[in-house]
Structures are given as structure tokens and as C-alpha cells.
N, C-alpha and C positions, 0 to 999 in steps of 0.2 A: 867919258862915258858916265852916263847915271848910276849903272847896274853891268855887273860883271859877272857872270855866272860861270863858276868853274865844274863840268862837266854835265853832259849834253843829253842824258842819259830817260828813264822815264819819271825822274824829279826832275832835272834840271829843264829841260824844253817845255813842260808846261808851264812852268815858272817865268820861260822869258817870255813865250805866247801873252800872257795875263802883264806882264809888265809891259809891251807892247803897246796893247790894246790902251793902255791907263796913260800913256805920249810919251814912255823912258825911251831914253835911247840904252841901248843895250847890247853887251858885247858877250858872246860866248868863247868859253877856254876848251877846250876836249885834246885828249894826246890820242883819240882816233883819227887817221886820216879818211877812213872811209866813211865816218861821222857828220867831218867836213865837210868833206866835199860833196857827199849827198844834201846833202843841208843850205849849200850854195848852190846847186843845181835844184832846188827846190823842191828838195825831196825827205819824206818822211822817216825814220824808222823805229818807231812807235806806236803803240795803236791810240791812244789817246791825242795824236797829235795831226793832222790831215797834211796832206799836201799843199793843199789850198792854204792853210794856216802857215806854213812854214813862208809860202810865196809872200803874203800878208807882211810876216814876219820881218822878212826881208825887206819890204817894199819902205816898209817904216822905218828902215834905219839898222837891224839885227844885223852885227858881225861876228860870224863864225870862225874862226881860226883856231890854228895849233900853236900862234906866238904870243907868249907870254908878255908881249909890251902892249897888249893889248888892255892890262894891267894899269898903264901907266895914265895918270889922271882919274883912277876910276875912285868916284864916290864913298859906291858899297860894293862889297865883294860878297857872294853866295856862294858856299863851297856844298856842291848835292855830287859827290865823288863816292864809289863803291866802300862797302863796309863790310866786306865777308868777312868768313872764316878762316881761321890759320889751318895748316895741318894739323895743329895740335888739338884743334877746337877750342882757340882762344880769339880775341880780336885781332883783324889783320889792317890797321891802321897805314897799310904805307900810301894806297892814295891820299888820305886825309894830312899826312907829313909831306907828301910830294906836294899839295896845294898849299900848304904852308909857306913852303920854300919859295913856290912861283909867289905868291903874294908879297913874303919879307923882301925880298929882292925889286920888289915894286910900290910899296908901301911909304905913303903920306901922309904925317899928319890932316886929324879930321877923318879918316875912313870909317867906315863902318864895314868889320868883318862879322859875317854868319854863318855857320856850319849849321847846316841842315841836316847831314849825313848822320844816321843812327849809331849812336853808340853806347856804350855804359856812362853811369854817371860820373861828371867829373874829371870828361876829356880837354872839353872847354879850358877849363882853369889847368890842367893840370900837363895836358901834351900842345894846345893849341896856342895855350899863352904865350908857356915859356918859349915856343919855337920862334914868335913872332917877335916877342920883348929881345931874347939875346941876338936875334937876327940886326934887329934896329935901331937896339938904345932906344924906342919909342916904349912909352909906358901905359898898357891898355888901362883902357878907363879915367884917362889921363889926356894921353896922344892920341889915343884913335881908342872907337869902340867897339865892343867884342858883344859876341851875343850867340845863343844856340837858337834856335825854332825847328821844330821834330818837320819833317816835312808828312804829310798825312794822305799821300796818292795811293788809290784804289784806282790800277787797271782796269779800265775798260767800263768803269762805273758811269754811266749816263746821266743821274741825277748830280752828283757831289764831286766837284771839282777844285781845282786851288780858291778859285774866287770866292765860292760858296761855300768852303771848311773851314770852319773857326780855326784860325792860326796863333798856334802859341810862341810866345816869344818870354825869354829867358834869358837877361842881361846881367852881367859882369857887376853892372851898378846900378842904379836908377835910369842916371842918364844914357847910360848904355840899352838900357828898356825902353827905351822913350824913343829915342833912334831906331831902333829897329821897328817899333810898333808904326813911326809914323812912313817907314818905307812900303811894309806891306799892308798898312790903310790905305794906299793908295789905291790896290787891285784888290783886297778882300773885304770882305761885307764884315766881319768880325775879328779883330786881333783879341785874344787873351795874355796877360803879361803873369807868370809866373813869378815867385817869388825871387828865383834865382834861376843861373844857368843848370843847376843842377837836379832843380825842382822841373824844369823844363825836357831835359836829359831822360831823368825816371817817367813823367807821364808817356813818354812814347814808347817806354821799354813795357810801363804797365799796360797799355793799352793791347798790345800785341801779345804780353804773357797772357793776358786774360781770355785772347782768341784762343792760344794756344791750349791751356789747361781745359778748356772746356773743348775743344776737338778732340782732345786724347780722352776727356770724359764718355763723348758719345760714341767712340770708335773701339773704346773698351767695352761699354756697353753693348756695342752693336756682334761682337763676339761673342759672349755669353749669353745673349740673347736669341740668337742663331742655334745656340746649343738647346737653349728651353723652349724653343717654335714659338717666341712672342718677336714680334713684329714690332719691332721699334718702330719705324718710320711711322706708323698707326699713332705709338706712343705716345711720339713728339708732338705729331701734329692736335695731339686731344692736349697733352699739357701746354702748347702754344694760347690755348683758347686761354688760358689766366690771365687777367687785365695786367697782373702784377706779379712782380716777385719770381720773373720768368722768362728768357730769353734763348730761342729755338734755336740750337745749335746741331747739325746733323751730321752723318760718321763719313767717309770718302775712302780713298784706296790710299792717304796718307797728305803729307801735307806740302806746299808748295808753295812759289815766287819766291821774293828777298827776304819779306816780312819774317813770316810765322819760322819756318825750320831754324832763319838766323840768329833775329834779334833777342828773343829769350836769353840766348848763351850767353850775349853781353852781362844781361844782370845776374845771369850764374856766377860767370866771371868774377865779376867787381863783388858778389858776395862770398864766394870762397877765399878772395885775398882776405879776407876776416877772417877766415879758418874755418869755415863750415861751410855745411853742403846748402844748395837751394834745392829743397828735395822736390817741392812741387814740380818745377820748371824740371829738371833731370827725368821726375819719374814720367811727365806730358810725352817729352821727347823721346824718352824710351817705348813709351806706346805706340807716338807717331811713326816711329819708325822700324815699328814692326809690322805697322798693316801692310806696307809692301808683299812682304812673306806672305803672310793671313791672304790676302787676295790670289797668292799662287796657291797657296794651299784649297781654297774654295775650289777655285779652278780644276783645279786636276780632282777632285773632289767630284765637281759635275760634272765631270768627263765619264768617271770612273761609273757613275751613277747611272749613263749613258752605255755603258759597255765598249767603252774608249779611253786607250791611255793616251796620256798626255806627251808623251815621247812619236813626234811625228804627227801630233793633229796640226791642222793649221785652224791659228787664232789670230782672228782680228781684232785689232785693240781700238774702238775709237773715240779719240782726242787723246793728244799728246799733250796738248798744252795744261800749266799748273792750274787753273779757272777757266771758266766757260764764257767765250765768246772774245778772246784776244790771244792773239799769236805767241807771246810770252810762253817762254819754256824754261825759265828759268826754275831750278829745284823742284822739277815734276816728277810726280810720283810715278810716272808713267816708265822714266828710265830705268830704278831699280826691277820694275815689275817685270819688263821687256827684258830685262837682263838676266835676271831668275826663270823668266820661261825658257829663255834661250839656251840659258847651261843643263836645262830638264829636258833638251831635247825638243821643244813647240815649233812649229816652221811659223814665224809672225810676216803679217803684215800689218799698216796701219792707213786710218783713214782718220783728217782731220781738213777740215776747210779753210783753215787758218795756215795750215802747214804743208809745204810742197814737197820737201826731201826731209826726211829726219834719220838722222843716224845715233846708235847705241856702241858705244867702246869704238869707236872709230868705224863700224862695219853698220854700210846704207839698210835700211829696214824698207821692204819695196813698199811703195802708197797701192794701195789698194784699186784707185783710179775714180770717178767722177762716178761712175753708176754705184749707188751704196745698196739698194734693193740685190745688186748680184753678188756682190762684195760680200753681202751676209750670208746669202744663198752659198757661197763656195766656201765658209768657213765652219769648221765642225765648233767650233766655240766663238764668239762673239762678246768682247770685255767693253763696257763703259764706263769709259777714267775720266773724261770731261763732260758732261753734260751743256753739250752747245745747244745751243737753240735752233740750228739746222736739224738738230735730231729728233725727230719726229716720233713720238712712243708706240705710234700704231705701226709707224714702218719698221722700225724695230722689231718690235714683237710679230710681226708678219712674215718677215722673212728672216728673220735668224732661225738656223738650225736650232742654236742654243745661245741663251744670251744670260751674262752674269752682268748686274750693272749696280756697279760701284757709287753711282751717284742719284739714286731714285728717280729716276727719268721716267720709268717704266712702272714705277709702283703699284698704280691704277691697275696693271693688265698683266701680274702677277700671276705667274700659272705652271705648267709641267716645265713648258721647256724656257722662264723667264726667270732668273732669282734673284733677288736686290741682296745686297752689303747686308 
């Protein structure tokens, strides 16, 4: 194989799509079986990735499998394997160790290994190395090259995709930069070589702090703002008009997917092993993670406002998903919300067109069903956590009883019974 991509996930399959396309032959790892074997039956499960594409994929040459000797001969290996959170709220590297393992067990001189998978600075050299070096007696940057590149995927983003995002690459050595940049010039319009794997490491972790600090900015904002009757959303959109020195960031019901709630803690992490706090990044996350609450709190708030308590309304939530316009549910805010209404007593249901069944703590939350006009008509509160593009702000505001929307959908037609975040 040219290209060995270890896990199948929403890095790794646009990854092999675009390597595809550029004539690699190319082999996929996953320790999903239902991954698999959907994937060989030409099937998708991602929104960025089509059915059609994966058929494609296949047609070209793409091998899916769970066996690791698929390994064997291979090139370069791309390690794009999960990177949560521990329990403790520290980094939880054991896929990134478990694809070590598969790899040293398969590993030959001349390889080019890359971990794409986010993590703190200093993984590279300092967990990825030594796993592969004591595994092999091969000596990276030596024997075989080593290399990081952040991967840079926006679900469900229609203009900016792996081809067309400048991909950073961050090498062990020179030559280990040189190898990697000349793998992904194959399929992307722009490789950047970073000075090191480390410099590499920190641009992904900055890129996402700086999401993050500035959402907990506007979402802080967008609470005391509520208390003085100024209208943020107004705000923003007049300080947007500056050619410069300005970038429109807006408040939500809190923060969601892998990226924003995760990756910050890596570079908390790796800054507290120095012995201090990252107070920025701590204090982001502690705002993000309060708007949950705050959005119950509004709620039951507009109820009350209503001459309705919140114990026994029924409230319809809709979108579940963490962004607008893709299935993904990963770290939505929508969970804790739905889980705070529910121990307040709210009877929920929810409506999203991306999502068929969704369940909160193990217990089904009923969908609301295809008619959305009656859906709002029968709920005494109506919450908007996604702002999809099926949702219509006039249908909205026409037929909800009462409608609280978290994502300014609705901002235009703002009135008695319509309230924005």
C-alpha cells in the first residue's frame, strides 16, 4: 500500500477519499466492525463523505479492514484515531498508543509515520517516538520518518475541505518534513512545513483555543447583556462592519463536536505540568459550560413570564446536533440541556432532520415527527440549539406557542412571544 490510514473516522475517510482521487492505493485500519463493514458495502457514515464517494473509493483500490497486516508493506502510515478526554480531564492517549503498537509490529525501514490526531505539544517526540523506537530498534529520523500534521476538518463545511486547507506538516527532522509535505502535495493545493513537530502540535491546539476564548467571550457577553436590554446580536453584527481588527464571533446554548470543549485541555494540560494554571483557556471553559444551565434558566424564565411553570410544560428542542446542517452529535450541548429540563420536570421532545432516535442517559426522547408547523403548535415552549437550514424563521415564529432561540435564527422577527440567547 502507498497510504495506510489508521481509523476511519470524520479525519480519517476524507483523508483516504482525496488520496484516492490523487491514484494511491490505499488501505484503511478501524477496530470498528460496523465501520467496516458499512464501508465495504458502500456505505457512508459521515456527513462529509457520500455513498457515492465511498463506492468511488472502493472502485480504486480502498481496503477496509480490522487486520492489522494490512500494515505490512505500507509506505506511510496516518494515524487520525480519537483524542478525548480522561475522566480526570486530562488526555486520554490510548488509541494513539494502540496505533503505535499496530504499527511497531508492522514497521519497515523507509516508512513515513504521521499522527494527525490532536493532542498537546510534544506527543510526537515524546509518547509516539519512544513507542515505535523501543518497539523496533529502528531509529526515527534515521530508519523511518516521523512527522505530526493537525488535521483541520470542519463538518459539514461545503467550501473548505482536506484538498483545499492549507496542511501543516511538522517533521522530527528536515527530512522527515520533506516526506511528509511531498505525501500530502499530492492531494492538497498548499502543504505548510512548520518548524518542528512541536510547532506543528501547538498551531492546532492555538487555532481552537482562540475559537474557544472568543465563544466564552460572546456567550459571557450575551448574559449580561440580557440583564441591560441590549441586544447583542445587533452589536455584533454593527462591529462586524470594521474592515479590520475584528472577527464576529456569536454566543449559542454552549459549545460542541471534538474540537472546541476538547482540545483547549490538551494545552492546559501540558501548561500546568509547568506548575501554573492556563487561566485563559480554564476560565473559556468554565463559561462554556455554564451556558447549558443559563439556557434552562431563560427557559423556565419564559415560562414563568407566560404564567407557566416549567415542571410538566412540554418543550420542544430543535436540533440536537453540536452545528448546523450535519448529523454529528458529538459534545452537544443539547444533551446537558435536555438533561436539566428533564430532572426540572419539562416533558421533552425533539425535532432534528438529521437525527431519527436520540436518546439522553440511556432514556429514548420521543421525535416530534415530520409535520414541524404542529410540533410547535403543541409545545408550550419551543428551544433552538441548532440552527439548521430547514428551519425556516417565519415558520418558527408563526407557529410556536413560544419560542427561545439559542442560535439567532429568528433574530429578524424578534417579538412577545420570540427571544434570542
Amino acid at each position: 500500500m502507498d497510504l495506510v490510514v489508521i481509523g476511519l473516522g470524520y479525519v480519517g475517510l476524507p483523508l483516504v477519499r482525496e488520496a484516492c482521487r490523487a491514484g494511491l492505493r490505499v488501505g484503511g485500519l478501524d477496530r470498528d466492525p460496523k465501520v467496516v463493514e458499512g464501508l465495504l458495502a458502500g456505505r457512508s457514515h459521515i456527513d462529509d463523505v457520500t455513498p457515492g464517494e465511498v463506492r468511488e473509493m472502493l472502485a480504486s483500490g480502498f481496503t477496509p479492514t480490522l487486520e492489522e497486516n494490512v500494515l505490512d508493506g505500507a509506505r506511510t502510515v496516518v494515524i487520525c484515531v480519537p483524542t478525548p478526554l480522561s475522566e480526570e480531564g486530562g488526555p486520554d492517549l490510548t488509541a494513539v498508543r494502540g496505533a503505535a503498537g499496530s504499527i511497531a509490529r508492522h514497521l519497515a525501514p523507509g516508512t513515513l509515520v504521521v499522527l494527525e490526531s490532536t493532542t498537546y505539544p510534544g506527543t510526537t517526540e515524546e509518547v509516539l517516538r519512544p513507542l515505535l523506537e523501543e518497539a523496533t530498534g529502528l531509529v526515527a529520523g534515521t530508519d523511518f520518518h516521523l512527522a505530526f500534521s493537525p488535521e483541520r476538518i470542519d463538518p459539514g463545511n461545503p467550501v473548505f475541505g482536506v484538498a483545499n486547507t492549507p496542511k501543516i506538516v511538522g517533521g522530527l527532522t528536515p527530512a522527515c518534513a520533506q516526506a511528509a509535505a511531498a505525501l500530502y502535495g499530492k492531494f492538497v493545493e498548499r502543504v505548510v512545513q512548520a518548524k518542528g513537530t512541536r510547532e506543528a502540535e501547538m498551531a492546532k491546539l492555538l487555532e481552537n483555543t482562540y475559537r474557544h476564548v472568543n465563544i466564552a467571550l460572546v456567550n459571557e457577553m450575551a448574559v449580561f447583556c440580557h440583564e441591560l436590554g441590549i441586544d447583542l446580536w445587533d452589536a455584533i453584527d454593527c462591529a462586524a462592519t470594521k474592515p479590520f481588527g475584528f472577527q464576529a464571533f456569536r454566543p449559542g446554548p454552549g459549545v460542541g463536536g471534538h474540537c472546541i470543549p476538547i482540545d483547549p485541555n490538551y494545552l492546559s494540560y501540558k501548561v500546568r505540568s509547568l506548575g501554573y494554571p492556563f487561566r485563559f483557556v480554564e476560565l473559556a471553559q468554565e463559561i462554556n459550560d455554564r451556558m447549558p444551565r443559563y439556557v434552562v434558566e431563560r427557559a423556565q424564565q419564559l415560562l414563568n413570564g407566560q404564567g407557566r411553570a416549567l415542571k410538566g410544560a412540554e418543550v420542544l428542542l430543535l436540533g440536537v446536533t453540536y452545528k448546523a446542517d450535519i448529523a454529528d452529535q458529538r459534545e452537544s450541548p443539547a444533551r446537558p440541556i435536555a438533561r436539566r429540563l428533564a430532572r426540572l420536570g419539562a416533558r421533552l421532545s425533539f425535532h432534528d432532520p438529521f437525527v431519527k432516535e436520540w436518546r439522553v442517559d440511556g432514556a429514548e426522547v420521543p421525535a416530534a415527527g415530520d409535520d414541524l408547523p404542529a410540533a410547535l403548535a403543541a409545545a408550550d415552549l419551543a428551544v433552538v440549539l441548532a440552527d439548521h437550514s430547514a428551519y425556516d424563521a417565519g415558520t418558527l415564529a408563526r407557529h410556536a406557542r413560544l419560542l427561545f432561540d439559542t442560535r439567532g435564527r429568528t433574530r429578524e422577527l424578534r417579538g412577545e412571544t420570540v427571544d434570542l440567547l
